[in-house]
C-alpha positions as CSV (number, residue, x, y, z in Angstrom):
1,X,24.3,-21.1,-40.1
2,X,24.3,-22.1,-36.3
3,X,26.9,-20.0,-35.7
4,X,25.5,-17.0,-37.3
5,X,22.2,-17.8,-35.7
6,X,23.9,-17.9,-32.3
7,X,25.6,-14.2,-32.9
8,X,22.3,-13.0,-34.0
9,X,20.6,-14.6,-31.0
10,X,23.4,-13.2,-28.4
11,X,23.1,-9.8,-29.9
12,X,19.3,-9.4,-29.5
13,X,17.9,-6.4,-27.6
14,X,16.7,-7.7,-23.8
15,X,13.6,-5.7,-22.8
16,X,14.2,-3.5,-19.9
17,X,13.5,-4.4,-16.5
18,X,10.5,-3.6,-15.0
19,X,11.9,-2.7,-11.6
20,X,14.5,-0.3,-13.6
21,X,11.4,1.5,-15.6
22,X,9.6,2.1,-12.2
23,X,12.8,3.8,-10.5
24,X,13.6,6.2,-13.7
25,X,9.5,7.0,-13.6
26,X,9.7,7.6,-9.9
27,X,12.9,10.0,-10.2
28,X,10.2,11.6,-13.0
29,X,7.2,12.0,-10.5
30,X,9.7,13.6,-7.9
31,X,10.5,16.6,-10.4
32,X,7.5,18.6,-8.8
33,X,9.3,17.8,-5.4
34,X,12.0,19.2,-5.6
35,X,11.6,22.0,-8.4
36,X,10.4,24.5,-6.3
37,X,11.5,25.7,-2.8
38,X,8.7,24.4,-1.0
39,X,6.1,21.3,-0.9
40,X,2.4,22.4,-0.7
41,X,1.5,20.6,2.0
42,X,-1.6,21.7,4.7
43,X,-0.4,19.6,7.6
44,X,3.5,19.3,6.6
45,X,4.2,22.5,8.5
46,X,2.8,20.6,11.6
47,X,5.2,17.7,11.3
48,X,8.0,19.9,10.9
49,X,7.9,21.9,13.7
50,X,6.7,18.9,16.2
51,X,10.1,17.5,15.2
52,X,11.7,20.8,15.1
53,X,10.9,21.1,19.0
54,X,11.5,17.7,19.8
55,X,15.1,18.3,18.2
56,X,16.1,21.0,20.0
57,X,14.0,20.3,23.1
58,X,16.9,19.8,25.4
59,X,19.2,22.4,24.5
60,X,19.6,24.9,27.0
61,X,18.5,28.3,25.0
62,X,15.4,26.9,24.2
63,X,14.2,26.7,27.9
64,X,10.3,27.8,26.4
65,X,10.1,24.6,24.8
66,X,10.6,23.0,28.3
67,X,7.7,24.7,29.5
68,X,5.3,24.1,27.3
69,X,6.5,20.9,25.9
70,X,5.9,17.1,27.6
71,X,7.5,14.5,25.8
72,X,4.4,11.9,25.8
73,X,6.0,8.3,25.9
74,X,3.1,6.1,25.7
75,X,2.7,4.1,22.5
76,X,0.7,5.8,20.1
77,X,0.7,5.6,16.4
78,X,1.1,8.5,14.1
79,X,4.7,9.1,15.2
80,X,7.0,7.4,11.5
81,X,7.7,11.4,10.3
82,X,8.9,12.9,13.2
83,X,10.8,9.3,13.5
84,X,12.4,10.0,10.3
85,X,12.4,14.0,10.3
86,X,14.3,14.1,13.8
87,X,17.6,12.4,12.0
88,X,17.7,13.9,8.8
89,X,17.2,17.6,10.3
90,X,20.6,17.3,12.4
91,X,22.1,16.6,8.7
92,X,20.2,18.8,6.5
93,X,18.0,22.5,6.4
94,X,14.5,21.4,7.6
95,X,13.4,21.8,3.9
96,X,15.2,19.5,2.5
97,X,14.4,17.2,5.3
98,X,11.4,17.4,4.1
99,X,11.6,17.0,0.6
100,X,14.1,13.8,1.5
101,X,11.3,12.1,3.5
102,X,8.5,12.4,0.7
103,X,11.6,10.8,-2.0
104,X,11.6,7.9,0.6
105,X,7.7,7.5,0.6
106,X,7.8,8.0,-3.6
107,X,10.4,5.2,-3.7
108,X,9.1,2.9,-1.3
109,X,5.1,2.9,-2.3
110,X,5.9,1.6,-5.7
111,X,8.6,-0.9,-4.9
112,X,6.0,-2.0,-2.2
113,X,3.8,-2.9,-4.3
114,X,5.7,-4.5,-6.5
115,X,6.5,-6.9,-3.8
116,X,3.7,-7.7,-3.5
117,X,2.9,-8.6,-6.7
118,X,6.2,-10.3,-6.7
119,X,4.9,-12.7,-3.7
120,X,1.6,-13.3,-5.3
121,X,3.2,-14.0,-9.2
122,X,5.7,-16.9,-7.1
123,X,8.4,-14.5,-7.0
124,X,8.5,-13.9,-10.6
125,X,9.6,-10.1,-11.7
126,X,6.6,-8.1,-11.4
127,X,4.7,-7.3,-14.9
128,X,4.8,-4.1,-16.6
129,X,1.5,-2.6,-16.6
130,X,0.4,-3.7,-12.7
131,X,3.9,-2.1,-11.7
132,X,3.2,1.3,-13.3
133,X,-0.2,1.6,-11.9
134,X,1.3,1.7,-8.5
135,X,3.3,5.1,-10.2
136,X,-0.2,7.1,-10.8
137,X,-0.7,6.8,-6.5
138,X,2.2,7.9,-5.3
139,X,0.8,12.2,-5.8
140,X,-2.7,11.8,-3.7
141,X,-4.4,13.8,-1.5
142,X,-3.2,12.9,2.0
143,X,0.3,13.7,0.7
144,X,-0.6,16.9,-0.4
145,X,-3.0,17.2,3.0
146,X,0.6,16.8,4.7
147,X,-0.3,13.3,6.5
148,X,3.3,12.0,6.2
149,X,3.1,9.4,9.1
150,X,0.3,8.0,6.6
151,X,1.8,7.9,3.9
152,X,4.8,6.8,5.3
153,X,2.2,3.7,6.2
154,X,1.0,2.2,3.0
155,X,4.9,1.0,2.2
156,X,4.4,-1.0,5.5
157,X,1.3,-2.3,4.9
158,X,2.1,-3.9,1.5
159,X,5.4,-5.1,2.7
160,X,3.8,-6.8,5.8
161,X,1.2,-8.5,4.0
162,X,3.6,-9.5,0.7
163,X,6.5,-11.3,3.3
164,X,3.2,-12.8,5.6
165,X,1.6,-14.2,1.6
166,X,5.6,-15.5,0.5
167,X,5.6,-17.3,4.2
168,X,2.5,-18.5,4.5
169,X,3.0,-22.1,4.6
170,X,6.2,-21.6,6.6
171,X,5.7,-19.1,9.3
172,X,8.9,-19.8,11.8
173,X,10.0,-17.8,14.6
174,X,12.4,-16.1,11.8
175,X,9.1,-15.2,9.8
176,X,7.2,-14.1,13.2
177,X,10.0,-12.0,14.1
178,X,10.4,-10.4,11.0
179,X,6.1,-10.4,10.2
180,X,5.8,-8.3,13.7
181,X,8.2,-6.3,13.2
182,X,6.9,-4.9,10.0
183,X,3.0,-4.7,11.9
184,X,5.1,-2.6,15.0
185,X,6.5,-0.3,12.7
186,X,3.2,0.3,10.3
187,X,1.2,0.6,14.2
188,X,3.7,3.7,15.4
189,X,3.3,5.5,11.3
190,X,-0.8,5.0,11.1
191,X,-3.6,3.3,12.7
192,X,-5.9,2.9,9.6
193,X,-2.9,1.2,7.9
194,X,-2.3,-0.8,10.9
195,X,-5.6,-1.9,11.9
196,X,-6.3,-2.9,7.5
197,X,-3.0,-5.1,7.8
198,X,-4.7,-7.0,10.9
199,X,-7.8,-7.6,8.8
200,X,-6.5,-8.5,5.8
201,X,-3.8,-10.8,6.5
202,X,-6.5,-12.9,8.8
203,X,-9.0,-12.8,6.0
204,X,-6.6,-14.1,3.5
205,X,-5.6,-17.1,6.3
206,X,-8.7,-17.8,6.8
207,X,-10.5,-18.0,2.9
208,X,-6.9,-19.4,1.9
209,X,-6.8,-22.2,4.4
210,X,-10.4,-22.9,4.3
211,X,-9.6,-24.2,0.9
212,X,-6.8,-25.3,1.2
213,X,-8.4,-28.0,4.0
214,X,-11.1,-29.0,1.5
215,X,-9.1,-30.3,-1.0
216,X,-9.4,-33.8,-0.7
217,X,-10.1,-35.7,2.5
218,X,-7.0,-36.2,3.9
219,X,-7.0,-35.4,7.6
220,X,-3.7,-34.0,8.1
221,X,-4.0,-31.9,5.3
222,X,-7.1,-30.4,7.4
223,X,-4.8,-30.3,10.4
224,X,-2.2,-28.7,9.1
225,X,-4.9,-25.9,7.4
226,X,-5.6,-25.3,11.0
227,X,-2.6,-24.9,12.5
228,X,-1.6,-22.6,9.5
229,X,-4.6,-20.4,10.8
230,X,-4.5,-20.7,13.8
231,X,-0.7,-20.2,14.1
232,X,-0.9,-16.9,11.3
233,X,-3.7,-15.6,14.0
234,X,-1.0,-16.4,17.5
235,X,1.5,-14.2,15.2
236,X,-0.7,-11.1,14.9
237,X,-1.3,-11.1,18.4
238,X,1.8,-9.1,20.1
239,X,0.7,-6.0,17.8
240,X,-3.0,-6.2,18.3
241,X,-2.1,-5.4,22.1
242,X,-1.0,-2.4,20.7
243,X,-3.9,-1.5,19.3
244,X,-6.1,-2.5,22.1
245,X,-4.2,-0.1,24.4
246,X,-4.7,3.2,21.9
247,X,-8.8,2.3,21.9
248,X,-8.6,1.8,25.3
249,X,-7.0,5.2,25.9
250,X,-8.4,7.0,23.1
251,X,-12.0,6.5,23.0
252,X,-14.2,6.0,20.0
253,X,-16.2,8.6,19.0
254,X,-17.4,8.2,15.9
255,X,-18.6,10.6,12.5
256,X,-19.6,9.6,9.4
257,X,-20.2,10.7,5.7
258,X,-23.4,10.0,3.5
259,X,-22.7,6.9,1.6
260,X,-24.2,8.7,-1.5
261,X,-20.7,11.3,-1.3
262,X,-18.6,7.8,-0.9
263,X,-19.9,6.2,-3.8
264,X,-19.1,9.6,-5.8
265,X,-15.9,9.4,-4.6
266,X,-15.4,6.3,-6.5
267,X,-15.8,7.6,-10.2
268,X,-13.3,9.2,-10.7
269,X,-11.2,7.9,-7.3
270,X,-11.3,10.9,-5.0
271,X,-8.0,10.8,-3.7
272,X,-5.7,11.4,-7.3
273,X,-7.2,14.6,-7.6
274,X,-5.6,16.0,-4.3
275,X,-5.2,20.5,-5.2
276,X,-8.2,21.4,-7.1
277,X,-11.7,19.7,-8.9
278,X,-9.8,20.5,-12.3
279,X,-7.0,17.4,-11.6
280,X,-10.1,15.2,-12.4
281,X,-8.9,15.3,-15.8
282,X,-6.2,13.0,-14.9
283,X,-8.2,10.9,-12.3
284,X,-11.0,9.9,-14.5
285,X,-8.6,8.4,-17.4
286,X,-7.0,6.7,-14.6
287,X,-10.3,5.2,-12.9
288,X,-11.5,4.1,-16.3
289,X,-8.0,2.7,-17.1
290,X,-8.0,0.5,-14.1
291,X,-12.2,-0.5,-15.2
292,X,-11.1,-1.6,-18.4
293,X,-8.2,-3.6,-17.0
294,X,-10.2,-5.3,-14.6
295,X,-12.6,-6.5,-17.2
296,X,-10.1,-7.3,-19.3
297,X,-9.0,-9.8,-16.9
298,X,-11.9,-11.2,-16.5
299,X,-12.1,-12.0,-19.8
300,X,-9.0,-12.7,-21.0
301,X,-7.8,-15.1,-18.5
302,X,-11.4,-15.6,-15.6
303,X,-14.6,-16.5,-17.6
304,X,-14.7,-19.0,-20.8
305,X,-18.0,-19.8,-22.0
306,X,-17.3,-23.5,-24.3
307,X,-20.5,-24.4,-25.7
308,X,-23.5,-23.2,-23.2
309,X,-21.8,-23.5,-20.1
310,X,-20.1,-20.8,-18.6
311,X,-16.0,-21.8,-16.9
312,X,-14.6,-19.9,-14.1
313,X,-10.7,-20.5,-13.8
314,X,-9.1,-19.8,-10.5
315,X,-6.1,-18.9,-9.1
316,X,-4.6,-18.2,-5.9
317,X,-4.4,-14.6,-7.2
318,X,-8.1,-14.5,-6.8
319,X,-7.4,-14.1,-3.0
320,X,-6.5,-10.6,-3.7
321,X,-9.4,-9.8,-6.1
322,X,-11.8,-10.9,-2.7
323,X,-9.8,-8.6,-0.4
324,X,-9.9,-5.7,-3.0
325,X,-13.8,-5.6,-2.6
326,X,-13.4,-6.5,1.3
327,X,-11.3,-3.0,1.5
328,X,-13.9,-1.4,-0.9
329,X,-16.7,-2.9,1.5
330,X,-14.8,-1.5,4.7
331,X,-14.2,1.9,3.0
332,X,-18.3,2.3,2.2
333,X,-18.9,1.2,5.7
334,X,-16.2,3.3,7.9
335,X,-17.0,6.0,9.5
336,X,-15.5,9.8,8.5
337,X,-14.0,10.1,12.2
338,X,-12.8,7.7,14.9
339,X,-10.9,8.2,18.4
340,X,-9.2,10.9,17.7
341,X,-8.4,10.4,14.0
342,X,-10.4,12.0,10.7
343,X,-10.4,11.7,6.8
344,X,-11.0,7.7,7.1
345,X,-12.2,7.0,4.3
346,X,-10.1,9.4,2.1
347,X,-7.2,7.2,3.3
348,X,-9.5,3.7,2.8
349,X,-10.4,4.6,-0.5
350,X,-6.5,4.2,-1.9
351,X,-6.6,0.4,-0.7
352,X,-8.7,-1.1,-3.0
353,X,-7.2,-0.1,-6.5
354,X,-4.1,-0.9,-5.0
355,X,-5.0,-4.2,-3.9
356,X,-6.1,-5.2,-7.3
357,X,-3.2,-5.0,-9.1
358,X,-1.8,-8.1,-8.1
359,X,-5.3,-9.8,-9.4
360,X,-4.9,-8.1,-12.9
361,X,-3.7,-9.6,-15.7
362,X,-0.2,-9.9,-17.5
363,X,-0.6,-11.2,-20.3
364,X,-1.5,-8.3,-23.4
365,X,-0.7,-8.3,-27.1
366,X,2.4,-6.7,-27.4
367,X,0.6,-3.8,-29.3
368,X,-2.0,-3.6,-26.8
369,X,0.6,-3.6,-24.0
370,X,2.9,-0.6,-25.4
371,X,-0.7,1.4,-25.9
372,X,-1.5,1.1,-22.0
373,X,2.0,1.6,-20.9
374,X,2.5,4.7,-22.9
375,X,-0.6,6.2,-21.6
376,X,0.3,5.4,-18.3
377,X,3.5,7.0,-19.0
C-alpha cells in the first residue's frame, strides 16, 4: 500500500506555473502586434523617424539631416525608444523594429510586476490571479497614443521599487549601485515614471520604518529605523540631481483638468479603453473585477468582527494598499500639463490598480479561483 501510494503520489499532475501561464498569455496579447503590417499608433511615427535620423545622421548622402538636425546632449528624459529603436533598426526593417520594441514592453510589464509581487509575498512565486491582472494593462492608451519611452517606463518603475522593497533592510553599496541604476535608466525613458519611483520608495521608508521604530522600546532598534531612512533617502539622491536639472531647464508651466472628468475616468479606468468609447465593454468588467477583488480581500483576509468588536489584521503588504491610494491621491491632484510634458494624469491613472495587486489576496476556493482566472483569460 505505501508503495502504491508513493506511485500514485509521484504521478500526480503539478499545477502549472504561474510565470509559464503569464508568458503563453503574453505571446496571446501580442497576436494583434504583429498580425497586421502596421501598429496604430499616433505618436509611434514620431519615434521612428527621430531615430531614423539620428541613425543615418552622419552618413554622408544625408547631408540635409546635418542641417537641420543638432544632436542635443544634455540629459533629458524621454529618450528609452530611440535608445532601443537606434540598434534594432541597423538589424531589422524599421517596422519590425518597431513591432520588436512593443514585444519587449509586453514582456517586461507583466514580469515586472510580478516581481514585485514576488518581493512583497517574501520571494514566494507570484499568485495566479494578481499575476494575470497585470496581463489586462499591457494594451492601454498611451501605447496606442504611441508614447513608447513611457511605456517603456512602467517596467522600470516596478522593478526599481520591487529590488529597493527585497533590500530594504540591507541597502549596501551593491544594492545602491544596482537601485540607481534602475532610477537612471527609468529618468532617461519618462519623467512621470521617474519622479512616482522617487515618491514612492520614500513614502514606503518612511511609513515602513516609522513602525518599524515603534515596536518596542529598544533604542537601537529606533536607530537602526533611522539610519534605514535616512540611508534609503542618501541613495535616491544622485538621480534626483537629475531631475532637478530638467525643472531647472524646463520650466513648469502648468494645465489642468476638472476633477469631476478625473473622477469619471475612474469607473470604468480610462486608460484600457485606448481606440474608441465602445472598448468600455472590456474596461468596465475589468474595473469591477479588480472592486470585487479588493473587497474581497478585505474580507476574506483584513476585517474579522468576533463578537462586537471589529479586528483589523495587518501585514507588511498593507504598505502597498497605502501607496495605491497615495498614487490615486496624486493622480486626482496632478495637473493635465507640466514643463513641457502633457496627458499626466492619463499616465498616473495606470499606477494605482497596478499597485494594488500586490495588496490583494491569494487565497480563493479553488472553484472560485478557476471562475476569475477564466474570465480574465
Amino acid at each position: 500500500m505505501k508503495a502504491a501510494r508513493s506511485k500514485t503520489s509521484s504521478t500526480a499532475v503539478r499545477p502549472v506555473p504561474t510565470k509559464l501561464i503569464v508568458l503563453l498569455l503574453i505571446f496571446l496579447h501580442l497576436t494583434p502586434v504583429w498580425l497586421f503590417k502596421y501598429f496604430p499608433t499616433q505618436d509611434g511615427s514620431t519615434h521612428l523617424h527621430t531615430a531614423q535620423v539620428m541613425k543615418d545622421y552622419h552618413k554622408p548622402e544625408y547631408t540635409k539631416f546635418r542641417e537641420y538636425y543638432k544632436y542635443n546632449l544634455s540629459p533629458f528624459p524621454n529618450r528609452a525608444a530611440q535608445a532601443l529603436l537606434i540598434p534594432l533598426m541597423y538589424l531589422f526593417p524599421t517596422l519590425i523594429a518597431e513591432k520588436i520594441l512593443v514585444t519587449i514592453y509586453a514582456f517586461l510589464l507583466p514580469l515586472s510586476v510580478m516581481y514585485l509581487i514576488e518581493s512583497v509575498n517574501g520571494r514566494r512565486p507570484p499568485p495566479l490571479i494578481p499575476s494575470l491582472l497585470s496581463l489586462m494593462f499591457i494594451h492601454n492608451f498611451l501605447l496606442y497614443m504611441g508614447f513608447y519611452s513611457f511605456v517603456l517606463s512602467l517596467p522600470l518603475y516596478f522593478f526599481s521599487l520591487g529590488y529597493w522593497w527585497r533590500n530594504r533592510r540591507k541597502l549596501r553599496i551593491k544594492q545602491f549601485l544596482i537601485l540607481n541604476s534602475l532610477l537612471f535608466a527609468t529618468y532617461f525613458s519618462h519623467l512621470v515614471s521617474y519622479t512616482l519611483s522617487l515618491f514612492s520608495i520614500t513614502f514606503l521608508a518612511l511609513i515602513y520604518f516609522a513602525v518599524e521604530s515603534l515596536k518596542g522600546r529598544d533604542v537601537k532598534r529606533y536607530l537602526s529605523s533611522i539610519g534605514g531612512f535616512g540611508f534609503t533617502v542618501a541613495s535616491l539622491a544622485p538621480s534626483f540631481a537629475l531631475m532637478c536639472f530638467y525643472l531647472r531647464r524646463s520650466g513648469i508651466g502648468r494645465g489642468y483638468t476638472p476633477i469631476r472628468k478625473l473622477i469619471e475616468g475612474l469607473f470604468p479606468i480610462e486608460t484600457l479603453y485606448y481606440i474608441s468609447s465602445s472598448q468600455k465593454i472590456i474596461a468596465y468588467p475589468v474595473t469591477i473585477l479588480l472592486l470585487f477583488l479588493f473587497l474581497y480581500t478585505l474580507w476574506r483576509e483584513k476585517l474579522r468582527l468576533r463578537g462586537n468588536v471589529l479586528e483589523i489584521n495587518l501585514t507588511e503588504r498593507d504598505y502597498f494598499l497605502t501607496l495605491s491610494l497615495a498614487a490615486l491621491v496624486i493622480y486626482l491632484a496632478s495637473p493635465s500639463s507640466m514643463a513641457r510634458g502633457g496627458f499626466i494624469n492619463n499616465r498616473l491613472i495606470l499606477y494605482p490598480p497596478l499597485l494594488l495587486l500586490p495588496w490583494l489576496s491569494d487565497r480563493y476556493n479553488p472553484i472560485l479561483k478557476r471562475i476569475i482566472a477564466g474570465f480574465i483569460v
